[in-house]
Residue, then its C-alpha position, 0 to 999 in steps of 0.5 A: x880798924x886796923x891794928x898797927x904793929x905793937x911797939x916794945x920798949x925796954x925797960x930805962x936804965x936804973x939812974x933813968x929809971x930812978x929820976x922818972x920815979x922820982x917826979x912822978x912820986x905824988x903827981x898825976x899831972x902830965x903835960x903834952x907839948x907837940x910841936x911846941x903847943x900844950x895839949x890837955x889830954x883827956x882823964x883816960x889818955x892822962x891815966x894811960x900816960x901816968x900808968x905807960x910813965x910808972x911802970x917805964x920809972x920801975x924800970x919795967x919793958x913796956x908794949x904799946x899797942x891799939x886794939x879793936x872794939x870787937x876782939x876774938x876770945x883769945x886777944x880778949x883773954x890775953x888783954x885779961x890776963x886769963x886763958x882762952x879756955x877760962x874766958x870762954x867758960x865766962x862767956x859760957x855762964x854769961x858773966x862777960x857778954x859774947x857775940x857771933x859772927x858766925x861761929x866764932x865767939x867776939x868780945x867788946x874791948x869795953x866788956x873785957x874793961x869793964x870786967x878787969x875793973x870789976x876785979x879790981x874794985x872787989x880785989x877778987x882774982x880769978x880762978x883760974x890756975x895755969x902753969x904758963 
């Protein structure tokens, strides 16, 4: 699959902002019209939606891209929020499952997911300390 160019959207102006906020306060349901017809959107584009809403109502610039199944070390450590050097360490103790292709090391997306989950589930942060 290829990767289309990421999107970036800057974040509302405050009064947009603000009426965003407000009609998301306390609801989850989000309903997609195209072309004038209803589509259901399924649990997890529902949620991304919700989340892509949120953070555009706190007046946050937002970055919509797609991404791979199999990612390299670095994009799945910047999907993480971790360093290259911290991920690879993982993958070294085999806390986060790696392949090759070669030499180069590659990471499931769901892998990468699954572990960000598992972060916030146990409220553990990592520990890692950079100075970025």
């Amino acid at each position: 699959m290829a990767l289309i160019a990421p999107r970036v959207t800057p974040g509302l102006p405050a009064d947009d902002a603000r009426n965003l906020a407000r009609s998301l306060q306390d609801s989850n349901d989000i309903t997609v019209f195209v072309d004038g017809t209803v589509h259901r959107l399924p649990d997890e584009a529902r949620d991304a939606v919700v989340d892509l809403l949120g953070r555009l109502g706190r007046g946050e610039a937002v970055t919509v891209s797609s991404v791979e199944e199999m990612l390299t070390t670095s994009r799945a450590a910047e999907l993480a929020g971790i360093s290259h050097t911290y991920l690879r360490n993982m993958t070294d103790r085999g806390e986060i499952p790696v392949e090759y292709r070669g030499t180069h090391r590659r990471i499931r997306l769901a892998d990468i997911m699954a572990w960000l989950e598992n972060q916030k589930k146990t409220g553990a942060g990592n520990e890692e300390t950079t100075s970025e």
